[in-house]
TORMI-455219 format. One record per atom (N, C-alpha, C): x, y, z; atom name. Coordinates in nm, 4 decimals, m for minus. Atoms other than C-alpha are relative to their C-alpha. Layout:
// residues N
+----------+----------+----------+------+
!       px !       py !       pz ! name !
+----------+----------+----------+------+
!        X !        Y !        Z !   CA !
...
+----------+----------+----------+------+
// end
This chain:
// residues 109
+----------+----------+----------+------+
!       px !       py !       pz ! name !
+----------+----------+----------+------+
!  m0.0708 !  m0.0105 !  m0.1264 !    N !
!   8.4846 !  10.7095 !   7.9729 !   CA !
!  m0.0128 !  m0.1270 !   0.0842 !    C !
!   0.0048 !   0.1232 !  m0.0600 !    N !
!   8.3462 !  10.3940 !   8.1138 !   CA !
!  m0.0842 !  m0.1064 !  m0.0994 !    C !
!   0.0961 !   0.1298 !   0.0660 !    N !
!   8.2160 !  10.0612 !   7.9812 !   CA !
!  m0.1664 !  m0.0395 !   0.0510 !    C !
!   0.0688 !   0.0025 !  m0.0021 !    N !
!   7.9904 !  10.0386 !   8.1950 !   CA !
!  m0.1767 !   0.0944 !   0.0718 !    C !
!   0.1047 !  m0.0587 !  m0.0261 !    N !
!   7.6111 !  10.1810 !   8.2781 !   CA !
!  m0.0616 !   0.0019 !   0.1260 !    C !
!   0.0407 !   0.0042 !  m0.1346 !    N !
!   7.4881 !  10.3003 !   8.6011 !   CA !
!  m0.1925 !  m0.0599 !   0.0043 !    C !
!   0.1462 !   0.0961 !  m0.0410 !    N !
!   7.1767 !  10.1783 !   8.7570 !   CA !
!  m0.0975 !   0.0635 !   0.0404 !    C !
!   0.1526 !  m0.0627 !  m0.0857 !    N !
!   6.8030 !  10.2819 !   8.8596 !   CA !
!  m0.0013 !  m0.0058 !   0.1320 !    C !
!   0.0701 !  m0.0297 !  m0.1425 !    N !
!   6.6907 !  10.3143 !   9.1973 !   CA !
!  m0.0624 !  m0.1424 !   0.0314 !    C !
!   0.0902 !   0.0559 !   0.0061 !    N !
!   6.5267 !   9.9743 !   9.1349 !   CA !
!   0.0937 !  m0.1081 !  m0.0944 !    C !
!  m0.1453 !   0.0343 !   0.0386 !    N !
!   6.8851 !   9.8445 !   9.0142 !   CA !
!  m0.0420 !  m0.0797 !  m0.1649 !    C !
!   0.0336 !   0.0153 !   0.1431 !    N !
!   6.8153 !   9.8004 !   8.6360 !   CA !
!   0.0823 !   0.0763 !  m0.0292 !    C !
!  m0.0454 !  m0.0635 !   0.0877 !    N !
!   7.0150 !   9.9115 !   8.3768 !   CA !
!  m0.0153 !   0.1209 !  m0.0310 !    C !
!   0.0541 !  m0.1440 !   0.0706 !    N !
!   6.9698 !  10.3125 !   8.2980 !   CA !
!   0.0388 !   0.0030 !  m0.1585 !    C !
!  m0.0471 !  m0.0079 !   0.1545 !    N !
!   6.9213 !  10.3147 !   7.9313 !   CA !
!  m0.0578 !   0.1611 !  m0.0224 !    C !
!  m0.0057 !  m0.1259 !   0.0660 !    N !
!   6.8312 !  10.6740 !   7.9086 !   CA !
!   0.0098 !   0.1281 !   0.1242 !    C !
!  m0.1024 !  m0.1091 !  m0.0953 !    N !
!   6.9183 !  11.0447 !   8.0733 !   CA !
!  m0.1094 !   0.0269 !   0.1244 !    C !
!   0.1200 !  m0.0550 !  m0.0493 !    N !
!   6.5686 !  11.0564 !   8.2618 !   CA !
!   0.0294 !  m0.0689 !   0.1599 !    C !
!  m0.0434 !   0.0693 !  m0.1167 !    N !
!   6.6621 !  10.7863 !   8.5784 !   CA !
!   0.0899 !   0.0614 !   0.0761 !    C !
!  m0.1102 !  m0.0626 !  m0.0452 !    N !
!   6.8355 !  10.9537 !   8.8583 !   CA !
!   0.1482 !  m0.1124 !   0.0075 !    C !
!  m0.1468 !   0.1196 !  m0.0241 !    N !
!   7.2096 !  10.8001 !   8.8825 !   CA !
!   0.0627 !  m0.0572 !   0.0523 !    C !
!  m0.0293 !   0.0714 !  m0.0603 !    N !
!   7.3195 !  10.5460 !   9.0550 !   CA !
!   0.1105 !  m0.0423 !  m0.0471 !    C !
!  m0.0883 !   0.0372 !   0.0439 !    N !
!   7.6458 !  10.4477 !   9.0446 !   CA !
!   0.0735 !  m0.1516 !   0.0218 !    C !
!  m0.0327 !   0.1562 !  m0.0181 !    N !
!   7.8061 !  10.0740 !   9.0003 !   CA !
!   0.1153 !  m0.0447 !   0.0233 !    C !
!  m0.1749 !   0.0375 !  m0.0265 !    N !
!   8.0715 !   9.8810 !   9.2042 !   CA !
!  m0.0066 !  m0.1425 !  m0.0959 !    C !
!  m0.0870 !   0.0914 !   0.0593 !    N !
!   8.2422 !   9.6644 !   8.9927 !   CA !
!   0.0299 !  m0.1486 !   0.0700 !    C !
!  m0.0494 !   0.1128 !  m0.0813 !    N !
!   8.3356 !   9.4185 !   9.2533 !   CA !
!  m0.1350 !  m0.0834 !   0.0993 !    C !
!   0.1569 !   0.1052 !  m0.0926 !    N !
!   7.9741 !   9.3506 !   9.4194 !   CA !
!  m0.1269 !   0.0525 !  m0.1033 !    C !
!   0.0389 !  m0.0691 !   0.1102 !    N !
!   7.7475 !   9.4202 !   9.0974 !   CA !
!  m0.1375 !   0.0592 !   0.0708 !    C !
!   0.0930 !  m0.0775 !  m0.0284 !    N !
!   7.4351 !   9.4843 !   9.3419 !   CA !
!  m0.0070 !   0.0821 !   0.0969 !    C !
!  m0.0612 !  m0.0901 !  m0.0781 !    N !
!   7.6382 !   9.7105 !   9.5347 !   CA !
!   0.0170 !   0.1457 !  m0.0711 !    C !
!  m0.0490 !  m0.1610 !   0.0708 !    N !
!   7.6132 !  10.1085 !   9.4717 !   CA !
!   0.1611 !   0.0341 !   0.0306 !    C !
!  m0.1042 !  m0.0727 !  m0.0051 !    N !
!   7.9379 !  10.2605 !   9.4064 !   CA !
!   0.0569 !   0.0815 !  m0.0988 !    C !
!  m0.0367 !  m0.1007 !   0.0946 !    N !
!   8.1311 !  10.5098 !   9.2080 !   CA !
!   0.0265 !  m0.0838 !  m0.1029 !    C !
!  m0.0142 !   0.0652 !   0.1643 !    N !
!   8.1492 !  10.4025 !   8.8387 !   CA !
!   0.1641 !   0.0588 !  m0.0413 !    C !
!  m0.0959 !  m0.0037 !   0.0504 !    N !
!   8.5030 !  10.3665 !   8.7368 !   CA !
!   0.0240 !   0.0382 !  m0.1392 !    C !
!  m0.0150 !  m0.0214 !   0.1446 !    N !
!   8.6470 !  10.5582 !   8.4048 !   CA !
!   0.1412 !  m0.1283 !  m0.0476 !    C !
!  m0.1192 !   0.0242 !   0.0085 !    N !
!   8.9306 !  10.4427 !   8.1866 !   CA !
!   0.1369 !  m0.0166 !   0.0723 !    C !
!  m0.0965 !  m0.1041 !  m0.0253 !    N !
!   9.1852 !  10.6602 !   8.3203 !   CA !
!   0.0324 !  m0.0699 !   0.1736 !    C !
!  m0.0567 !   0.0145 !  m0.1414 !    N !
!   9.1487 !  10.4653 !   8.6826 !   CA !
!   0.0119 !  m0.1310 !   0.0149 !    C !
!  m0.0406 !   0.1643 !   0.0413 !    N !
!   9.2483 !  10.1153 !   8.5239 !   CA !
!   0.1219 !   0.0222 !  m0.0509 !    C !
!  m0.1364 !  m0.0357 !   0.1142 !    N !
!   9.5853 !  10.2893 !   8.3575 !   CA !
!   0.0377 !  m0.0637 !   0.1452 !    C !
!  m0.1521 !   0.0249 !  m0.1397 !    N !
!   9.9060 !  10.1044 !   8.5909 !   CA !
!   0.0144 !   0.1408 !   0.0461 !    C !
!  m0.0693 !  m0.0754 !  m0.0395 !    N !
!  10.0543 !  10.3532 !   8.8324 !   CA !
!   0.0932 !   0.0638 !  m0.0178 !    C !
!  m0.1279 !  m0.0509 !   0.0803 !    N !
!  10.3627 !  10.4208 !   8.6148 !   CA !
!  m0.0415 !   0.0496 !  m0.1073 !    C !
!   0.0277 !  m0.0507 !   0.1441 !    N !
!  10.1519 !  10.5176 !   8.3164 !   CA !
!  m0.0483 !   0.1411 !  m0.0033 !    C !
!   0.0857 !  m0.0940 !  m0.0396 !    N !
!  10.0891 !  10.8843 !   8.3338 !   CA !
!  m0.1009 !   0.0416 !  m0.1356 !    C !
!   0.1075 !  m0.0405 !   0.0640 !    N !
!   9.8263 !  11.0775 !   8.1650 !   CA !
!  m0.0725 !   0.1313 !   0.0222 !    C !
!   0.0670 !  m0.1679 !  m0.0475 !    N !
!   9.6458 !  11.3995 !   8.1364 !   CA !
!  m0.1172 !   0.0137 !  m0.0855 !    C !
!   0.1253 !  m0.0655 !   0.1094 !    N !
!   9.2962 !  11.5080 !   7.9879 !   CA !
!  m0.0228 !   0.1548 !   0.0010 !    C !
!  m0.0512 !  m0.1308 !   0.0014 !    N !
!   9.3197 !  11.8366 !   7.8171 !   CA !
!  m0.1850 !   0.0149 !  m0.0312 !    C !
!   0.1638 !  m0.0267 !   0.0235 !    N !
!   8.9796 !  12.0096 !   7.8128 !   CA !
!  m0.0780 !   0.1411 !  m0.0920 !    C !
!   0.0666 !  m0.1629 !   0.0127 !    N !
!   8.7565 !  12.2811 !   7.6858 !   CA !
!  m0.0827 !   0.0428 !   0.1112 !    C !
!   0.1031 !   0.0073 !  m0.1114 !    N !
!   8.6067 !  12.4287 !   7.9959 !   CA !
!  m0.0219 !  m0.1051 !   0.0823 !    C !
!   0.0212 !   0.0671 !  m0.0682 !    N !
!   8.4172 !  12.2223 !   8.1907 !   CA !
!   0.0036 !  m0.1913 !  m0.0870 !    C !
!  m0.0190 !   0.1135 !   0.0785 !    N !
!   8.5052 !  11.8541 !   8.0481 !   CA !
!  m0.0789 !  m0.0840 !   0.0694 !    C !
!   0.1122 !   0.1041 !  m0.0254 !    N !
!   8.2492 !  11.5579 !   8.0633 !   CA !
!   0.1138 !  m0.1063 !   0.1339 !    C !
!  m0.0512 !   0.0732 !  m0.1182 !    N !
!   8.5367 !  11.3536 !   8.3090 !   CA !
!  m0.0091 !   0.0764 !   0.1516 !    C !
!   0.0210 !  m0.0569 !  m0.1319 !    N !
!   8.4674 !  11.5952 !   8.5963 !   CA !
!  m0.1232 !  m0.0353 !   0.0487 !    C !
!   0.0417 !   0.0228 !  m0.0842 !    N !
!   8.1613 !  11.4713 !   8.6457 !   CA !
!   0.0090 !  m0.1233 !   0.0910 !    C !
!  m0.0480 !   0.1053 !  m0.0693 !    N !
!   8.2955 !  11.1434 !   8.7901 !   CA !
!   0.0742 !   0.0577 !   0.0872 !    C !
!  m0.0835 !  m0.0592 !  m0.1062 !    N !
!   8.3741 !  11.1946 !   9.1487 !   CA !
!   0.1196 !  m0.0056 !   0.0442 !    C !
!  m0.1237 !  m0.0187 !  m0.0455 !    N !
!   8.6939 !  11.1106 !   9.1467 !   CA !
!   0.0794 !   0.0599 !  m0.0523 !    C !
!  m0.0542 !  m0.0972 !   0.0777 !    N !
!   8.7836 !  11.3392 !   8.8927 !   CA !
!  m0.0631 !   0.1573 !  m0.0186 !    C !
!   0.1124 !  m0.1403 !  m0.0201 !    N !
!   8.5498 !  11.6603 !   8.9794 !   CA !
!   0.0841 !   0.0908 !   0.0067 !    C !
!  m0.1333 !  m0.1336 !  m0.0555 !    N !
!   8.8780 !  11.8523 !   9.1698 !   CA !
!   0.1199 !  m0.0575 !  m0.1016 !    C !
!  m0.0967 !   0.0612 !   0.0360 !    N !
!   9.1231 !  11.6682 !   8.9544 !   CA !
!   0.0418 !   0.0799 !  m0.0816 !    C !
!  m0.0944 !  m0.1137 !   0.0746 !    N !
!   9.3990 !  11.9342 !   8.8959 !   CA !
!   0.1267 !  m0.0304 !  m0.0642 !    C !
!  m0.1178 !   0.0384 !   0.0368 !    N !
!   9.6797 !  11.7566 !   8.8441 !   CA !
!   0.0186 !  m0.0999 !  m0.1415 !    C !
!  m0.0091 !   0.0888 !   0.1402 !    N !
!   9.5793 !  11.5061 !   8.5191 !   CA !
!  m0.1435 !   0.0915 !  m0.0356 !    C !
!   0.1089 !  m0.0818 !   0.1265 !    N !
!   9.2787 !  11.7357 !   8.3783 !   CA !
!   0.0601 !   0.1877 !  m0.0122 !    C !
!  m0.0612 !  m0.1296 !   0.0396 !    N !
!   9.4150 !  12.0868 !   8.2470 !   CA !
!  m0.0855 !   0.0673 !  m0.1414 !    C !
!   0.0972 !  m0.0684 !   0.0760 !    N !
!   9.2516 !  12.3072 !   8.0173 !   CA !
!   0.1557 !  m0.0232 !  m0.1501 !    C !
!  m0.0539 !   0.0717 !   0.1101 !    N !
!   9.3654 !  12.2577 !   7.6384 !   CA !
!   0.1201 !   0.1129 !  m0.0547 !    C !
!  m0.0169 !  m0.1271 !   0.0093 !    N !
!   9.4400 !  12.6013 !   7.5763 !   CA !
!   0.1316 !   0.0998 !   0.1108 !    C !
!  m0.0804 !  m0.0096 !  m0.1265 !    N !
!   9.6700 !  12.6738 !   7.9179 !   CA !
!   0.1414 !   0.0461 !  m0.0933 !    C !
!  m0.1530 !  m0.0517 !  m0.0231 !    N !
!   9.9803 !  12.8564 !   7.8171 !   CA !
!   0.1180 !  m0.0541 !   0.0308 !    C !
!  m0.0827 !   0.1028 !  m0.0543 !    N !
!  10.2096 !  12.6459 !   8.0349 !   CA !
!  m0.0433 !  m0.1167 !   0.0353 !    C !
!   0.0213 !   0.0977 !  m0.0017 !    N !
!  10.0357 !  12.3465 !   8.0771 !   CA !
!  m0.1124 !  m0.0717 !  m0.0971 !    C !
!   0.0741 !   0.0642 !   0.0993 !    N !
!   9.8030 !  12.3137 !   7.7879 !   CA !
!   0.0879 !  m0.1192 !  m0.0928 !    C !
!  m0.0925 !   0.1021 !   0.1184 !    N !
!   9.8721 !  12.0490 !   7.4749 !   CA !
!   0.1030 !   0.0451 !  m0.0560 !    C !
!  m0.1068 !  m0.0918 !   0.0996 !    N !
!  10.0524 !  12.2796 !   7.2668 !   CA !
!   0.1382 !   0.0292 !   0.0833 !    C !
!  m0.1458 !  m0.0473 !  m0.0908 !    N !
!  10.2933 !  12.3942 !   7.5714 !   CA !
!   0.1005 !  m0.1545 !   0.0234 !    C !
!  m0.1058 !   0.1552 !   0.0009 !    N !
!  10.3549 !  12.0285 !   7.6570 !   CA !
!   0.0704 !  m0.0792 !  m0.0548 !    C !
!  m0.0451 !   0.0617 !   0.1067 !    N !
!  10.3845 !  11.9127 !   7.3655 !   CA !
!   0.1707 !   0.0393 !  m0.0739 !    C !
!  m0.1186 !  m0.0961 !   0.0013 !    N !
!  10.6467 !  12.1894 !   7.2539 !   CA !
!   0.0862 !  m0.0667 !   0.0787 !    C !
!  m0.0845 !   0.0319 !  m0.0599 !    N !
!  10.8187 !  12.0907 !   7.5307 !   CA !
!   0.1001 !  m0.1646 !   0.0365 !    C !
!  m0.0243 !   0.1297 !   0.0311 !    N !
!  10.8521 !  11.7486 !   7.4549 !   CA !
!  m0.0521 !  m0.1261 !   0.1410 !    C !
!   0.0766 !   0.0601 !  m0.1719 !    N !
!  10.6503 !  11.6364 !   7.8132 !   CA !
!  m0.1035 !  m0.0486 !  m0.0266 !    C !
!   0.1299 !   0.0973 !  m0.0006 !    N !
!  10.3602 !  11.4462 !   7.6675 !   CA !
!   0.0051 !  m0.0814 !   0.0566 !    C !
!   0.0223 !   0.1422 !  m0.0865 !    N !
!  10.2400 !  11.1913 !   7.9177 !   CA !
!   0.0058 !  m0.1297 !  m0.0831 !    C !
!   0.0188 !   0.1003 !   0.0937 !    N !
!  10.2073 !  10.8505 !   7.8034 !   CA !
!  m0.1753 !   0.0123 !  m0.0358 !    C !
!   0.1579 !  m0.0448 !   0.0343 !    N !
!   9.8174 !  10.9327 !   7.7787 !   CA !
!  m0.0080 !   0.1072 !  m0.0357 !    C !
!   0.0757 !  m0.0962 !  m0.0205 !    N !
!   9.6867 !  11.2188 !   7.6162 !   CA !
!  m0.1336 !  m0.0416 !  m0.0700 !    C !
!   0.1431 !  m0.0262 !   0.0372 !    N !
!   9.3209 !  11.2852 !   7.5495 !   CA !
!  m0.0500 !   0.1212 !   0.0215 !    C !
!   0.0296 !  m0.1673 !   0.0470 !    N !
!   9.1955 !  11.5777 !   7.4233 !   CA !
!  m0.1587 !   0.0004 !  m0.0159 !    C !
!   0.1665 !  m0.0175 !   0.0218 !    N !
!   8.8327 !  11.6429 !   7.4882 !   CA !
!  m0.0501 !   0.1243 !  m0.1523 !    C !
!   0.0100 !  m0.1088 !   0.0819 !    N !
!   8.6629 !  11.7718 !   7.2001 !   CA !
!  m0.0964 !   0.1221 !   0.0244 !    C !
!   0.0948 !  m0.0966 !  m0.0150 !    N !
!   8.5026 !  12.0750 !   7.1593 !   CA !
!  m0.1234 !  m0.0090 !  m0.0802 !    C !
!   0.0851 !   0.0588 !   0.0853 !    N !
!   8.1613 !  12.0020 !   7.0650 !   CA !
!  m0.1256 !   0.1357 !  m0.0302 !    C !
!   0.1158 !  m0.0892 !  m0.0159 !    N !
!   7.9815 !  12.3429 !   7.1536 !   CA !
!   0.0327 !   0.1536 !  m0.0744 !    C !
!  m0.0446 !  m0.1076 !   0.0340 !    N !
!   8.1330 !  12.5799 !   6.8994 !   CA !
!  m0.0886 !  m0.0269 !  m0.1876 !    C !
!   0.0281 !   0.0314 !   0.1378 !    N !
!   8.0011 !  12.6422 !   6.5081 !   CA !
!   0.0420 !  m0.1321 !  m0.0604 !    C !
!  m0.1515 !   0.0674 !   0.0946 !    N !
!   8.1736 !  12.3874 !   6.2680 !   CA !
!   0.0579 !  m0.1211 !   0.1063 !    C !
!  m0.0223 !   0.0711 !  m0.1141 !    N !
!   8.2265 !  12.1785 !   6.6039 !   CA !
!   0.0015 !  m0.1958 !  m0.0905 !    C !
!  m0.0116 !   0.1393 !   0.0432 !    N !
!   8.3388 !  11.7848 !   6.4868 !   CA !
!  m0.0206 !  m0.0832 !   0.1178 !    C !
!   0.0091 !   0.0575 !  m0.1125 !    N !
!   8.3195 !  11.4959 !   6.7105 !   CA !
!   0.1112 !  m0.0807 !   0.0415 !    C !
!  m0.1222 !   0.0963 !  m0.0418 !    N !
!   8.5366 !  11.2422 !   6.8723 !   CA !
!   0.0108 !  m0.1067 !  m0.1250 !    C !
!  m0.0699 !   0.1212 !   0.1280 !    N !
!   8.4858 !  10.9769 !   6.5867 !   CA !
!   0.0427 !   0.0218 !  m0.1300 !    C !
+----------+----------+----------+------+
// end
Protein backbone atom coordinates (compact mmCIF):
# COMPACT_ATOMS: atom_id res chain seq x y z
CA UNK A 1 0.00 0.00 0.00
CA UNK A 2 2.86 2.31 0.58
CA UNK A 3 6.60 2.38 -0.14
CA UNK A 4 7.33 3.76 2.55
CA UNK A 5 7.88 2.90 6.56
CA UNK A 6 6.62 4.82 9.41
CA UNK A 7 8.75 5.95 12.19
CA UNK A 8 9.54 5.45 16.09
CA UNK A 9 8.88 7.92 18.59
CA UNK A 10 12.65 8.54 18.42
CA UNK A 11 12.21 8.97 14.47
CA UNK A 12 14.01 5.77 13.25
CA UNK A 13 12.83 3.53 10.90
CA UNK A 14 10.04 0.91 12.41
CA UNK A 15 11.32 -2.36 11.24
CA UNK A 16 8.94 -4.41 13.21
CA UNK A 17 5.02 -4.48 14.57
CA UNK A 18 6.18 -3.77 18.31
CA UNK A 19 6.98 0.40 17.90
CA UNK A 20 3.93 2.45 18.30
CA UNK A 21 3.19 4.27 14.75
CA UNK A 22 4.19 7.17 13.66
CA UNK A 23 3.35 8.33 10.56
CA UNK A 24 5.68 10.04 7.67
CA UNK A 25 5.30 13.32 5.65
CA UNK A 26 6.78 12.91 2.54
CA UNK A 27 7.55 16.49 1.98
CA UNK A 28 9.47 17.34 5.43
CA UNK A 29 10.99 13.72 6.16
CA UNK A 30 11.37 14.76 10.03
CA UNK A 31 7.95 15.87 10.02
CA UNK A 32 5.04 13.45 11.42
CA UNK A 33 2.33 12.99 9.02
CA UNK A 34 -0.11 10.62 7.50
CA UNK A 35 1.72 8.00 5.36
CA UNK A 36 0.49 8.15 1.88
CA UNK A 37 -0.84 4.78 -0.03
CA UNK A 38 -0.74 4.13 -3.74
CA UNK A 39 -4.18 4.90 -4.46
CA UNK A 40 -3.46 8.80 -3.31
CA UNK A 41 -0.68 9.29 -6.11
CA UNK A 42 -3.34 7.89 -8.96
CA UNK A 43 -4.15 11.51 -11.28
CA UNK A 44 -7.62 12.80 -10.54
CA UNK A 45 -9.12 11.38 -13.77
CA UNK A 46 -7.97 7.87 -12.96
CA UNK A 47 -10.67 6.19 -11.02
CA UNK A 48 -10.40 3.23 -8.87
CA UNK A 49 -12.00 1.07 -6.32
CA UNK A 50 -10.66 -1.54 -3.68
CA UNK A 51 -12.96 -4.45 -3.40
CA UNK A 52 -12.60 -6.10 0.03
CA UNK A 53 -13.29 -8.97 2.32
CA UNK A 54 -14.61 -7.36 5.43
CA UNK A 55 -12.53 -5.21 7.07
CA UNK A 56 -9.59 -4.53 4.37
CA UNK A 57 -5.92 -3.67 5.46
CA UNK A 58 -6.44 0.06 3.39
CA UNK A 59 -8.87 1.25 6.09
CA UNK A 60 -6.44 1.49 8.37
CA UNK A 61 -4.89 4.55 6.68
CA UNK A 62 -6.73 7.58 7.76
CA UNK A 63 -7.68 8.72 4.81
CA UNK A 64 -9.27 5.72 3.82
CA UNK A 65 -10.92 4.43 7.30
CA UNK A 66 -14.70 5.98 6.13
CA UNK A 67 -13.84 5.57 2.50
CA UNK A 68 -17.24 4.53 0.96
CA UNK A 69 -17.09 5.58 -2.23
CA UNK A 70 -13.62 3.70 -3.73
CA UNK A 71 -13.54 0.71 -1.01
CA UNK A 72 -16.70 -1.68 -1.41
CA UNK A 73 -16.99 -5.05 -0.24
CA UNK A 74 -16.09 -7.79 -2.99
CA UNK A 75 -19.07 -9.71 -2.60
CA UNK A 76 -21.82 -6.56 -2.76
CA UNK A 77 -24.60 -7.50 -5.08
CA UNK A 78 -24.69 -4.12 -6.80
CA UNK A 79 -21.50 -2.81 -6.29
CA UNK A 80 -19.21 -5.70 -5.74
CA UNK A 81 -16.53 -7.00 -8.64
CA UNK A 82 -18.72 -9.40 -10.17
CA UNK A 83 -21.75 -6.73 -10.42
CA UNK A 84 -19.35 -4.18 -11.90
CA UNK A 85 -17.73 -6.07 -13.83
CA UNK A 86 -21.00 -7.65 -15.45
CA UNK A 87 -21.87 -4.41 -16.04
CA UNK A 88 -19.06 -3.42 -17.90
CA UNK A 89 -18.14 -0.33 -15.11
CA UNK A 90 -14.70 -1.41 -14.05
CA UNK A 91 -12.73 1.60 -12.92
CA UNK A 92 -9.48 2.10 -14.40
CA UNK A 93 -8.08 0.56 -10.99
CA UNK A 94 -9.26 -2.45 -9.56
CA UNK A 95 -7.73 -4.22 -6.59
CA UNK A 96 -9.10 -6.94 -5.02
CA UNK A 97 -7.95 -7.56 -1.51
CA UNK A 98 -7.30 -11.03 -0.88
CA UNK A 99 -8.82 -13.15 1.38
CA UNK A 100 -6.21 -14.46 3.52
CA UNK A 101 -8.30 -15.69 6.64
CA UNK A 102 -10.27 -18.58 5.17
CA UNK A 103 -8.98 -22.54 4.80
CA UNK A 104 -7.11 -23.01 1.40
CA UNK A 105 -6.65 -19.05 1.64
CA UNK A 106 -3.70 -17.98 -1.24
CA UNK A 107 -1.90 -14.80 -1.18
CA UNK A 108 -1.43 -11.72 -3.21
CA UNK A 109 1.80 -13.08 -5.00
Amino acid sequence: MTSRLNKTPDRLWCTDNSAPLREFDYSTPMLPALTATIFDYLPANVTWKYFEHGYCFLRLFADHTFDTANIVSLDDPESGFAAVARRGELPNVSFIDPHLHRPAAGSEL
